[in-house]
Residue, then its C-alpha position, 0 to 999 in steps of 0.5 A: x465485513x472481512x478486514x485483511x492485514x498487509x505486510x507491504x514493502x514500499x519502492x518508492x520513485x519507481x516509472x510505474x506504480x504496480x502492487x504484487x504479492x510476492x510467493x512468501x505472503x508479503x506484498x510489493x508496491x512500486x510507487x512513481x511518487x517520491x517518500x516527501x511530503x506524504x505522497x508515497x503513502x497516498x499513492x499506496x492508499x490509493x494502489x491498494x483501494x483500486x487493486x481490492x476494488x474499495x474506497x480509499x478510507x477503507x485502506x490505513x496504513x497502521x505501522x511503518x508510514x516513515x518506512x519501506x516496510x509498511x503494515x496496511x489494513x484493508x476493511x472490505x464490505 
């Protein structure tokens, strides 16, 4: 079971949601939702599952979840 720690920065409102990873290692996400309610941090759950191909419960975010900057862990099987 390999898990891969994510260095994340979170654009939210943005008109499509992409995930890129950036030269220096860290990773961009834009997000269409907007940072109310929890819906960013969903749609970027969701991002990270589909682009690494696993089930939403294997993706938490573990710090930064009322940032821009988001530490994001990934246990893939």
């Amino acid at each position: 079971m390999a898990t891969v720690l994510m260095q994340i920065k979170v654009k939210p409102k943005a008109r499509a949601s992409s995930l890129m990873q950036a030269p220096d290692g860290t990773w961009l996400a834009k997000l269409k939702s907007p940072p109310v309610d929890g819906k960013a941090n969903e749609e970027l759950v969701a991002l990270v599952a589909e682009h690494f191909r696993c089930r939403k419960a294997a993706v938490s975010i573990k710090s930064g979840a009322s940032g821009r900057m988001k530490l994001v862990k990934v246990e893939a099987s």
